[in-house]
Every structure is written in C-alpha cells, then in structure tokens.
C-alpha positions in Angstrom: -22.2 -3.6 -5.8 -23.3 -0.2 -4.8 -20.8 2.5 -3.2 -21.1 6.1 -2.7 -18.2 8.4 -2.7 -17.0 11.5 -0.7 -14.1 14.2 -1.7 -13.0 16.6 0.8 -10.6 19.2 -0.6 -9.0 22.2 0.6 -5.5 23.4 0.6 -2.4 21.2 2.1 -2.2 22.3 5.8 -6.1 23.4 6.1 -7.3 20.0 8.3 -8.4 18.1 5.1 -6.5 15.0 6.5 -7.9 15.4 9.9 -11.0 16.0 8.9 -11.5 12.8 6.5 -10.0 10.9 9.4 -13.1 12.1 10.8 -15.7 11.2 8.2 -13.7 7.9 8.1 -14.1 6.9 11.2 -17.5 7.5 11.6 -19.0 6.1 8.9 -17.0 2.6 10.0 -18.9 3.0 13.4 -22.1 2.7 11.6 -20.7 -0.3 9.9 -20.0 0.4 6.6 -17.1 -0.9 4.6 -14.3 2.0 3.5 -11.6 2.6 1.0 -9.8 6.1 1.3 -6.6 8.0 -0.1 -5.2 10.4 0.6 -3.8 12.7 -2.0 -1.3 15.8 -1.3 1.6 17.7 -2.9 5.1 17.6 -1.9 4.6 20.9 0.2 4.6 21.6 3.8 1.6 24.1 3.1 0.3 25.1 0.0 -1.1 23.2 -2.9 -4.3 21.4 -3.1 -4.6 18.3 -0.6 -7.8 15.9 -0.8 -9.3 12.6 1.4 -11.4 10.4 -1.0 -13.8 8.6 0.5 -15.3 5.1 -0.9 -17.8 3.2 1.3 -20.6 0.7 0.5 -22.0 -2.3 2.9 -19.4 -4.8 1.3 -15.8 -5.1 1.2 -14.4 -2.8 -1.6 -10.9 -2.6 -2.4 -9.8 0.2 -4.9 -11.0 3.8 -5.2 -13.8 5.0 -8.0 -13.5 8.6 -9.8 -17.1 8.8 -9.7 -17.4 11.5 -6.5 -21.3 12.1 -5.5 -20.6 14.8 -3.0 -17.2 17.4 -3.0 -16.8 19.3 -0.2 -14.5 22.4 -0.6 -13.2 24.6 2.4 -11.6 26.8 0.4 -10.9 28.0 -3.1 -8.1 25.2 -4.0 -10.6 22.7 -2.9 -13.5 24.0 -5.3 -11.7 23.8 -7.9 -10.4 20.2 -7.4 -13.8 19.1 -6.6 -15.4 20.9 -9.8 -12.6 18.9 -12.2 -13.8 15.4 -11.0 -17.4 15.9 -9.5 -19.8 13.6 -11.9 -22.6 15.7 -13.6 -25.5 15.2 -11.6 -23.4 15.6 -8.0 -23.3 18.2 -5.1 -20.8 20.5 -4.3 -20.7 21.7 -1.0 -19.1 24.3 -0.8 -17.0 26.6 2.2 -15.3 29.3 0.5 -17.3 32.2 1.3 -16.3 34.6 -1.2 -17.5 32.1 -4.1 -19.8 34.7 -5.9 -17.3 37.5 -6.5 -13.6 35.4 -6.7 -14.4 32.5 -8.9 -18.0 33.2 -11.0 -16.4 31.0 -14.1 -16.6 28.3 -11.4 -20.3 28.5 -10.7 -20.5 29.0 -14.4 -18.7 25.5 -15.0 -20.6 23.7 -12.2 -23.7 25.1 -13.8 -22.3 23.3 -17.0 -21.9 19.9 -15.6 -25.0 20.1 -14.1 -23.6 20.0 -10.6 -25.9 21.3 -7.5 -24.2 24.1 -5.2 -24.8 24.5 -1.5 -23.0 28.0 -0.8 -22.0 27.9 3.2 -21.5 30.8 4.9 -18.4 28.3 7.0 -15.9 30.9 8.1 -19.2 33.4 9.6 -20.7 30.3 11.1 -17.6 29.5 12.9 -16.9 32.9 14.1 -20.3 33.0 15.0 -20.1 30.3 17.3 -16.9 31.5 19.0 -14.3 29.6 16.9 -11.9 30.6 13.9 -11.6 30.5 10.1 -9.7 26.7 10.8 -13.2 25.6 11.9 -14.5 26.1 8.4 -13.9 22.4 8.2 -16.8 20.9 10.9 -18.9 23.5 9.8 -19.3 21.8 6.2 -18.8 18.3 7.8 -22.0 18.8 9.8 -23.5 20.0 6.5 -22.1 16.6 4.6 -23.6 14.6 7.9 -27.4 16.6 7.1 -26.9 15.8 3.1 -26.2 12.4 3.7 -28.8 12.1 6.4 -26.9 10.5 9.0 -27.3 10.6 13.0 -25.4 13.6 13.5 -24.6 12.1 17.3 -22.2 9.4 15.5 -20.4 12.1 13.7 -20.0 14.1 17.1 -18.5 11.4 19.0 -15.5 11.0 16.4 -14.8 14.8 16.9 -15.2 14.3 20.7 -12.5 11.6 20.2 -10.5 14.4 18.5 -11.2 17.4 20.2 -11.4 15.3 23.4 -8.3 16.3 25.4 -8.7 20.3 24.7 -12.5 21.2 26.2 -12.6 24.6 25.0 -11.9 23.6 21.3 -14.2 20.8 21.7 -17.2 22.5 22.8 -16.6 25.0 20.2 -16.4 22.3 17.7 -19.5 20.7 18.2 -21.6 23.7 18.4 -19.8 24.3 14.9 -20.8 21.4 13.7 -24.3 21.6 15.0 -24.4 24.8 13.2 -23.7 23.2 10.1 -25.9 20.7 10.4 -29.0 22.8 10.7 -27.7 25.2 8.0 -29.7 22.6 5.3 -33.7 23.0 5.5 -34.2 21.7 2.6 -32.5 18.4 1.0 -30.9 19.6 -2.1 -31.7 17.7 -5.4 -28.5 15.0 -5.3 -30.0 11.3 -6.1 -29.0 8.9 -3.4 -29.9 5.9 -4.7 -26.8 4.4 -4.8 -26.6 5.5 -1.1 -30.2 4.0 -0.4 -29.4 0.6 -1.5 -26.0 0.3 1.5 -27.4 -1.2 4.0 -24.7 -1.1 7.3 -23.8 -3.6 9.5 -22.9 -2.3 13.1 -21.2 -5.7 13.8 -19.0 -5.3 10.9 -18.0 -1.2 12.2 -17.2 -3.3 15.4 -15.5 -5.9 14.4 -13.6 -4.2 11.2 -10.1 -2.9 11.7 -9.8 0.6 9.6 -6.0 0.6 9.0 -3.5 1.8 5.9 -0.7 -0.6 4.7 2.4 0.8 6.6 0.5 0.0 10.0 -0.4 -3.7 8.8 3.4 -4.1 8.3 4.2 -2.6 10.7 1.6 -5.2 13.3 2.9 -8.2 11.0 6.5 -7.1 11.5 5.7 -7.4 15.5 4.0 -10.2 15.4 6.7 -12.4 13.5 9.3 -11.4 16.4 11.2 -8.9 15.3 13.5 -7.2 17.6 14.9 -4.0 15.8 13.9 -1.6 12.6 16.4 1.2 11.6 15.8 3.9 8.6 15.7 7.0 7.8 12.7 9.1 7.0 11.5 8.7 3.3 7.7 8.9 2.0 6.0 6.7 1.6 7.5 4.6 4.0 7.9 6.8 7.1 5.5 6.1 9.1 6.7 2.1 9.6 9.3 4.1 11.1 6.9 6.2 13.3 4.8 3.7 14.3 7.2 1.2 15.4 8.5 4.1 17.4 5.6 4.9 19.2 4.8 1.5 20.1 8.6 0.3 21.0 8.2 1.0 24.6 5.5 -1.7 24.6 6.8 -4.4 22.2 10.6 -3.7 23.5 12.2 -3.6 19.8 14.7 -1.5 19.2 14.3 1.8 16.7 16.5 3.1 15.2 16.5 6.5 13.0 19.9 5.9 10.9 22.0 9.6 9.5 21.1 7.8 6.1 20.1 4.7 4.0 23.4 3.4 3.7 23.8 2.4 7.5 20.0 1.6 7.6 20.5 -0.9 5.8 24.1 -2.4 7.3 22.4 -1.9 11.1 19.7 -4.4 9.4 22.1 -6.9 8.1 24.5 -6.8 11.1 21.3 -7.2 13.6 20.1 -10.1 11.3 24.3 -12.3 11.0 23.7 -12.2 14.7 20.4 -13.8 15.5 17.9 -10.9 15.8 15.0 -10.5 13.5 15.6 -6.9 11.7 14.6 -4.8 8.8 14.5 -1.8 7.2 12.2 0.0 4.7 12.3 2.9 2.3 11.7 4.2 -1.1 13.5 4.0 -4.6 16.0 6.2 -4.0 17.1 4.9 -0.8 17.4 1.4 -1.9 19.8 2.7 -4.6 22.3 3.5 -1.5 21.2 -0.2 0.0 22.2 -2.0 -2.8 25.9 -2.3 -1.9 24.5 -4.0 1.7 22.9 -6.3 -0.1 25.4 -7.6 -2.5 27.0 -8.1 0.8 23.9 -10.1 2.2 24.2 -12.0 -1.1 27.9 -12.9 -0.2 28.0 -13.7 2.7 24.5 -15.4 2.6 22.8 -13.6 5.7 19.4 -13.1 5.6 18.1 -9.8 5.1 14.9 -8.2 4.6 14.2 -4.8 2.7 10.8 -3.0 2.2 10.9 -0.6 -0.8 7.5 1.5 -0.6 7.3 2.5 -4.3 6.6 6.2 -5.6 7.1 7.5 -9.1 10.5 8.4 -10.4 13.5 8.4 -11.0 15.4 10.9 -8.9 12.6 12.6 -6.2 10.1 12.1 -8.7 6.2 12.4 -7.4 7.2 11.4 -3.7 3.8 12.0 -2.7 2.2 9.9 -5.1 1.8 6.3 -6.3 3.3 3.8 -8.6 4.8 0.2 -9.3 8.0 1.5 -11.2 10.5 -0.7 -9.3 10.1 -4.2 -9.9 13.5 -4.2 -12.5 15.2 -2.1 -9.6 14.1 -4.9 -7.0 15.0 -7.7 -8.9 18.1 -6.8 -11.0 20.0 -4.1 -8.5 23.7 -4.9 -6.8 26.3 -6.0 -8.4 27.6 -9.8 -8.4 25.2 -12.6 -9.0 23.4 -14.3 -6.4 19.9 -15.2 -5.5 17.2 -12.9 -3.8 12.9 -13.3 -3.3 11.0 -10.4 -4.6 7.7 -10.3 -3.5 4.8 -7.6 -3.3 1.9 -6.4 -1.1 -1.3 -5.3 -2.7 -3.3 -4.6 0.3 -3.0 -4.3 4.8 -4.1 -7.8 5.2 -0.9 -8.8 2.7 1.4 -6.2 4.4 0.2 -8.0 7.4 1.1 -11.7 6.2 3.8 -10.8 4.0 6.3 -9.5 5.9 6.1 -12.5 8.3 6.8 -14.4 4.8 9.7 -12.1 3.7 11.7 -13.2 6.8 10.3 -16.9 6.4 11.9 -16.8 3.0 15.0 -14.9 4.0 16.2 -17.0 6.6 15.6 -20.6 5.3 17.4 -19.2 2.3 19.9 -17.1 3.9 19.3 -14.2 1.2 17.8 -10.9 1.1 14.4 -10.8 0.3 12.4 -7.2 -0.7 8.9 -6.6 0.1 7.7 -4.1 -2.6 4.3 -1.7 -1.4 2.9 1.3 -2.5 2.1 4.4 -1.8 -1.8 3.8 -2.6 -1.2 0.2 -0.3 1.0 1.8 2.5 -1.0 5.3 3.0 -4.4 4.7 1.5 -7.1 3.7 4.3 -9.2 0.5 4.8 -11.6 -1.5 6.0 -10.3 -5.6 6.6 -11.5 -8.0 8.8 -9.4 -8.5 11.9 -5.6 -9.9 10.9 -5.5 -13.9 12.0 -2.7 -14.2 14.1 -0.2 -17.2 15.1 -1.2 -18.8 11.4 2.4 -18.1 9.7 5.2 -20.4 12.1 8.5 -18.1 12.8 10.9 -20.7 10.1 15.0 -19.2 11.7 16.8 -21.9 9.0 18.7 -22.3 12.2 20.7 -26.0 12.6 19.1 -27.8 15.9 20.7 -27.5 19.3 22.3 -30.8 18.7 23.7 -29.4 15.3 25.5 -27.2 17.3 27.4 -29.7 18.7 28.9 -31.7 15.6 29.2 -28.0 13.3 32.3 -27.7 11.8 33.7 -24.7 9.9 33.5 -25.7 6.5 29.5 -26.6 7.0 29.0 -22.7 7.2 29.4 -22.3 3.6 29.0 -25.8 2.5 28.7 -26.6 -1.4 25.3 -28.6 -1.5 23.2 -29.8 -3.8 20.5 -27.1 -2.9 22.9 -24.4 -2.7 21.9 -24.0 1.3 24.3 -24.9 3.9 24.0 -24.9 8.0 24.1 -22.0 9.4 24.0 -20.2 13.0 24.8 -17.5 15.2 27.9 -16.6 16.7 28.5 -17.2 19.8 26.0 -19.9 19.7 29.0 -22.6 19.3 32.1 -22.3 19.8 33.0 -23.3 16.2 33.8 -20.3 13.9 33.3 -19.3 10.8 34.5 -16.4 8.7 32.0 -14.1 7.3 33.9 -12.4 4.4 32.4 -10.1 2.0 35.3 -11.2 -0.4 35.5 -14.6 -2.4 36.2 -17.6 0.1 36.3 -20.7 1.0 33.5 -23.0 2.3 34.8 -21.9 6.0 34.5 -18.4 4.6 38.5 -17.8 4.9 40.0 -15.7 1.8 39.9 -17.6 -1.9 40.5 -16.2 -5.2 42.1 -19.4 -7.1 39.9 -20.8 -9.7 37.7 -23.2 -7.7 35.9 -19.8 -7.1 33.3 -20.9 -9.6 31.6 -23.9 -7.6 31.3 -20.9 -4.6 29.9 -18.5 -7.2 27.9 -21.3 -8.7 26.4 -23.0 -5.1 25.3 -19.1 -4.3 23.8 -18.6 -7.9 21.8 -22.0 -8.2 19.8 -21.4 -5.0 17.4 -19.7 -7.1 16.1 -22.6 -8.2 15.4 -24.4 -4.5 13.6 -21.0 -4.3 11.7 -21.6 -7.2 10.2 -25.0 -6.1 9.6 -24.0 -2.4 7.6 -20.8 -3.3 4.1 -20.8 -4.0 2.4 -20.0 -7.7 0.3 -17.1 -8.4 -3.3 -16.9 -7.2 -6.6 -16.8 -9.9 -9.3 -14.6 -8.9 -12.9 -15.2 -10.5 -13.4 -18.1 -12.8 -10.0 -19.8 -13.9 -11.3 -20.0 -17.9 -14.1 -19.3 -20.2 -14.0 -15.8 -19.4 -14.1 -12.7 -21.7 -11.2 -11.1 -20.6 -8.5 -11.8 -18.3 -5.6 -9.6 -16.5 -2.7 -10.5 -15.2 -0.8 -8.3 -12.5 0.4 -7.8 -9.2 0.8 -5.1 -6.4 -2.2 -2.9 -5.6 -3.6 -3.0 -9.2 -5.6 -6.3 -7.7 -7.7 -4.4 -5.8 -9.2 -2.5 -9.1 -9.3 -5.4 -11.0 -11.4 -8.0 -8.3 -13.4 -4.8 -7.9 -14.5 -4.9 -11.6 -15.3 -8.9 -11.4 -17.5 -8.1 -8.9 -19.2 -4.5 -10.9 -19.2 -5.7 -14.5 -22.5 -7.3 -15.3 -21.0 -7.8 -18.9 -18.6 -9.5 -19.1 -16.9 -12.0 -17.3 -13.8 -11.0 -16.0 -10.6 -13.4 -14.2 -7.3 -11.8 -12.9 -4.3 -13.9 -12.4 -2.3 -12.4 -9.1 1.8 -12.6 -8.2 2.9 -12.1 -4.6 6.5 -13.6 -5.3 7.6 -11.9 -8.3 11.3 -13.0 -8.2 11.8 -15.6 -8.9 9.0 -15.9 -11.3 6.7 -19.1 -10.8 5.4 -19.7 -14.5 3.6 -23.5 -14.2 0.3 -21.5 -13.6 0.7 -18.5 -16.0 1.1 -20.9 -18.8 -2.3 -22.9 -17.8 -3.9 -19.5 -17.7 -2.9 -18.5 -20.7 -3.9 -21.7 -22.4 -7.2 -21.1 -20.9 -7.9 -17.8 -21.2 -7.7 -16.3 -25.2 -7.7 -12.8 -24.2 -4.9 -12.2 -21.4 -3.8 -8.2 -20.7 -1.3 -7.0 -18.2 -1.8 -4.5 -15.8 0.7 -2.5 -14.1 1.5 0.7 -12.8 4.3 1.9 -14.8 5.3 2.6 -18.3 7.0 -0.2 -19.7 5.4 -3.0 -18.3 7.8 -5.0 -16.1 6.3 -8.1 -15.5 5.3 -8.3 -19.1 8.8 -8.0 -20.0 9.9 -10.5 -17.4 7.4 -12.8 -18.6 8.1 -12.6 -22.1 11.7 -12.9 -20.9 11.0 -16.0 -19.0 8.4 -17.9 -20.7 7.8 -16.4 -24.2 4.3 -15.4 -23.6 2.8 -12.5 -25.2 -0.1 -10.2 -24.1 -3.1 -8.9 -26.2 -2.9 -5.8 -25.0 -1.8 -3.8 -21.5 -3.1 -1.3 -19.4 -0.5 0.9 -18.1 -0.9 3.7 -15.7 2.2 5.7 -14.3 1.3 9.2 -13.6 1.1 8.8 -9.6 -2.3 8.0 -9.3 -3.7 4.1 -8.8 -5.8 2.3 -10.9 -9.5 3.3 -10.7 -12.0 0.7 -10.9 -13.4 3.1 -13.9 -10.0 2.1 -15.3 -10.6 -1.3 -15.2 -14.5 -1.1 -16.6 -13.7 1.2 -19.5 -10.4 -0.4 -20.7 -12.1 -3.8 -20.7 -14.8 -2.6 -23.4 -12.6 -1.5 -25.7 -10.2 -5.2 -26.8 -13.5 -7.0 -26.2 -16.0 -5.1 -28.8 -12.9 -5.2 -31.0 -12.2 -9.1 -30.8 -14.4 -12.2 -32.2 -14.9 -14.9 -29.6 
C-alpha cells in the first residue's frame, strides 16, 4: 500500500496548525485518504510545533516516520524536519537566513543526502503586500508545485479560510501564487510512491475528515444526551468546546465546572435523575473523580466518564500521547464494586463507543470509563460516514406498568444477577433512598452484619457484565500466521497497517474494546492458535499483559512497549516484527 508523507514545521504559534489544516483539507477534496497529527509543546508560543501529513488512495490508519517532503517556515522547523527527513527527501525550506545562521544544517542535509529548495518566503510575502506570518502560503504554494497538484484546489481551502477577511485573502492567494511559480524546475525528489495513488473524488466527497474528540463528541449527540460538564484539560478539551458550540442547535446543556471534582458530581446527579450525562478529562482529573464514582458504585447510578490519556504521572507530557491508564481506569476508588472499562482506538469507535458506554452503564447501573488518546482524540482522519440509528438507546429503565407495582425494597433488590429495578424520581410516587452509606435493599441506613449480601449483590455484577459483553475482535487471519499481537487502544491502527504493508510475513492482531472486565474465551483460542503472541501497548509496564497474566496465566513471547508520548509508527510495527521472528524456529 503506497502513501506519501508531508511535515510541516515551524515554531508553536507561527500557523503550522492552520496551515496543515489547509494541506489537509485539500488533498481530501481530491480524494485521497489521510491520517494527520498534530505534535506541539506545552507552550502558548515558543517551541517547535509540527502537522504530519499521511495520505494514500486507501484507508490508512496510523502515522509513518518516513517523511518525503519537510517544509520549514522557520529555523525551529528546519531543524525538526532535518532530524526525521529520510535520505533521499526534500526540504523545503522558508527560513531566509539559512546560509549565514545554520551552515552545519545544510552541512547535515548534505549528509543525508536530502535535496534543499532555499525560499526567499518572508521577501515573497512582503513583496506581494503581506507580512512575515505569510511565510507559511508562500512555501505551501511551493509544496502544491513539488507535488504537482492543481494549484486551484489548494486556493479554494485558503479562500475558505481567508474567506471572511478580503484584504487578507487576496493577499494570500497572490502569496501563494507566488510560491507556486517560484519552482522552474522540479527538483530531484522520487515520487514514485506518490505516482502509484491514484484519488478518488467520490471518496473526498463522501469521506468525513474528523479527529477523535469530534466523533465522541457526534456519538455522544446522537445517543441522546442532554448535558456534558468539565473543566478544561488536554487532551480532552475540545469535547468540551465542541459541544459548546453546537449546544444552541442540539439543546444540551454545557457546563464548564470550577473543577473536576463537581464535573464529575453534575454528571452523576444529571444521570440519578433521568438525563443522559457525562463528563470527560485526563489522568489527573479523574484522580479528583474517583470519590464520585465510588459513589456511582454505591448507590448504583449509572455514570459515564471519558479519560483522554496523556503521559504521566503528575502534568507529565500533556501535549503528548500514551496508554498509561488502564490500572488507573480499572482499579481507582475505594470500596469494591463493579465498573466497564472500555477503549477507543479510532473516530469511528469514539463514534460507536460512547453510545455503548451509556448502553453498558445504564442496564448495569454502574459507571463505565471510555479510555482515548491523545493520538485518537486530536490526530486527523479520513472514515467513511458514521452509520447512524444502528446502536438502540438501552435506559435499564422498569416499563410504565412497572411503575405501578414498584415497591421500595425493589430499588436495591438482592438478585441473582446482582441488578435490581430501577427508575427515576418523580417518575412514581414510590421512594427510595439513595444513600452513599451502607443500606438496606430500600436504600435506608444499615451497618449490622447482613451488610455482606449488599456488598456481595454489588460486587458479583461483574460477572453478568462479563457474559453480556462482547469478546475481542481478530484482525487478519485467526492462525497460521508468523506473528501475532495482541493490544488495544490506538496501537490497532499501526498494527492492521502492517498486515496490510508486510509482504513477509503474515501478521494477525487480536483487538480489546472492553478491557474491564476482561473477556478471555477468545484470548485463550488465540493463543492456542497462534505460537508467537506479543503485546503491544503504549506504556511501560505493560498493563494488559499483566492483567492477562493475572487473569488467565498466559504468557507473551515478547512485548513492544512505547511510552515516550509519541504513538506507535507503522515502522514500529515492521521493524519490531523482524527481529523475534529471524530469532525463532517455526
């Protein structure tokens, strides 16, 4: 499967986001399919910040280090395009004063064998009426010439964003135009990778382009719910922005809470009284959650959390990436009691997931947390468009003529499942009590011994969970293969990504969504049937690998750990796989 890929790099604050959005947008007009992160520092300005831009003419799902084309505005961004450019690539370059400022740059590019085009960006820009911020659709309109695009696509996604301010607009496109025709002659970059994509307009028109927080955010409105509180934490901030924006239209109610701690008890109070709510944040957040969801656990009220992972612990990398929560998600708040962990890997699961995670938590009545990523919530991607009305809206509400007959005791009802009748006050005039402290089956006060079959009733739901959720998925063949993975989050994406690249060997990849608790009737068939089973996961210590050796015994080969914020490459994936096979007799 052939892709090419773009890296546009300048320092934080100088348009590099704008300006992939751009490039983005553009090239899935023309039809092709995308995958693009965004990487930045923790800094207002300041720093290096870069777009990386996958595309090809078939669904791809995780980025590639192997850049063709780096595109620097400025000296920050030459630098961070020389450090991963592959030998053989072009550097486009914006910073005018290359020659005298950074000759051991040049002298390194001449090293790697890396082709320079030296733009004049900031005189071109003046030139044409506009400012040293213009640097960036000067060199875009020299990418757009490289790559040998219609430069008339490329315009009409800057008229888009120039649109509302003329002046800047016309100034823009003359810049770009300027850019364009700087080039006379190609340079000596091989595009055959490029040559061999083949676009499909119907799939630019038909794709959505669309990061993970916005798919949860369309899933989360689509599955009814009525309000969202939180307070601002990357990555999960825009959920919070987005359903913002868009609250006047789909009437729920938005919330920005002084902190995480009422967040998360506005969520569970919405949720005892009937409306569909959630909340979402990072690690640290949850840690002030955790209390409100002991209490969810208690008093068995749904309640749904979305935890969008960084690095850590303590503010960590909290622009960056990782899947170092999973023991936080399934083993935080005090008191025993059952919960769903599940995970995202992708916008179309945000999408379906989220309408899953309240599925789960009502019929349960416990709280279930949605796990994402930065790399899922932020990064940029081409899906087909979500299928809607597929996923019923499951309250775990009694019927109408429930209501009737309910009595008190039902509420908290000792059954064999561990789930008892509930619904919503006001809803019938019988009453319950919904006490955070030990009680009764009619929720009044208890702390005499029979506390145990309580204790016990709310403990053993795990086990309904168990049966009612679904096992993990297998990608690629389900045996025979030369080496399988087994994982979960966004580390899918790489991994399907190298089924589909790796001519040899044959690769399988066994996929959790529900994490907690852990379905193992299919992990132990794929182990039987697969001799050479690694984990991958995005943190240090392996989490699942120690919840399955916990759970079932099993033992991996080997594991491929990542954890220094950034996701897992599909290089990753192709070079780690040579290694335990050349080493292992079949």
């Amino acid at each position: 499967m052939a892709r090419f890929v773009i890296k546009i790099a300048g320092e934080s604050g100088a348009g590099i986001e704008s300006s992939g959005v751009i490039v983005m947008k553009a090239l899935k007009k023309m039809g092709y399919w995308i995958t693009a992160d965004r990487e930045f520092p923790s800094l207002i300005k300041g720093g290096c910040a870069n777009y990386q831009i996958n595309f090809s003419d078939r669904p791809i799902r995780a980025m590639s280090k192997n850049h063709r084309i780096g595109v620097a505005v400025d000296r920050e961004g030459v630098k961070s395009c020389l450090e991963t450019l592959q030998p053989g690539s072009l550097l486009i370059n914006g910073f005018e004063r290359w020659p005298r400022v950074i000759k051991n740059m040049e002298k390194e590019a001449q090293e790697k064998q890396i082709e320079i085009i030296h733009l004049p960006a900031t005189t071109i820009a003046k030139d044409n009426g506009g400012s040293g911020l213009m640097v960036n659709t000067v060199v875009l309109g020299t990418l757009w010439r490289v790559l040998g695009f219609d430069l008339n696509v490329l315009k009409e996604q800057v008229t888009r964003q120039f649109g509302k301010r003329l002046h800047l607009l016309e100034i823009n496109l003359r810049c770009l135009q300027s850019g364009y025709d700087f080039v006379q002659t190609p340079p000596n970059l091989d595009l055959s990778d490029l040559n061999k994509i083949h676009p499909n307009p119907e799939d630019g028109n038909q794709n959505l382009l669309i990061d993970g927080n916005i798919a949860l955010s369309l899933g989360a409105i689509h599955c009814g719910v009525r309000a969202y509180y939180a307070y601002p934490m990357s990555p999960a901030s825009s959920i919070l922005s987005y359903l913002a924006k868009t609250a006047f239209d789909t009437g729920i109610v938005v919330k920005q809470a002084e902190d995480e701690i009422t967040a998360a008890q506005m969520a569970l109070g919405s949720m005892h009284v009937g409306a569909r709510a959630f909340t979402a944040t990072s690690g640290g957040g949850y840690d002030l959650m955790t209390e409100t969801v002991s209490l969810a656990g208690m008093i068995e009220t749904p309640m749904v959390v979305v935890i969008a992972q960084r690095p850590g612990p303590a503010t960590g990398l909290p622009t960056w990436t990782g899947q170092g929560d999973l023991n936080l998600a399934i083993y935080s708040s005090h008191g025993e009691f059952a919960r769903v962990v599940m995970a995202c890997s992708d916008p179309s699961s945000a999408f379906e997931n989220i309408q899953h995670a309240f599925n789960v938590a009502e019929n349960f009545q416990c709280p279930t947390i949605l796990l994402t990523e930065k790399t899922i919530a932020e990064s940029k991607t081409t899906v087909p468009e979500f299928p809607q009305n597929n996923i019923p809206i499951l309250r775990g509400l009694v019927s109408q003529k429930e209501l009737e007959t309910v009595k008190p005791s039902d509420r908290y009802e000792i059954t064999d499942s561990g789930v008892s009748k509930r619904w919503l006050p006001g809803k019938s005039k019988t009453i319950y009590f919904a006490n955070g402290d030990e009680h009764h089956e009619d929720g009044s006060l208890d702390e005499t011994e029979g506390v145990s079959d309580m204790i016990w009733k709310r403990v053993k739901k795990i086990e309904a969970i168990r049966q009612a959720l679904p096992e993990p998925e297998i990608f690629g063949q389900p045996s025979n293969t030369d080496i399988s993975f087994v994982g979960w989050g966004s580390s899918k994406n790489a991994v399907l990504d190298a089924i589909e690249q790796s001519l040899d060997y044959k690769i399988n990849y066994l996929h959790f969504t529900y994490l907690w608790p852990l379905k193992t009737d299919r992990l132990k068939e794929f182990f039987a049937n697969n001799p050479n089973v690694h984990l991958i996961e995005g943190n240090a210590t392996g989490q699942l690998g120690q919840l399955i050796a916990k759970e079932t015994g099993l033992r991996f080969v080997g594991k491929l750990l990542k954890w220094n914020g950034r996701p897992f490459y599909l290089e990753d994936i192709l070079e780690y796989i040579k290694k335990p096979i050349l080493n292992r007799d079949f």
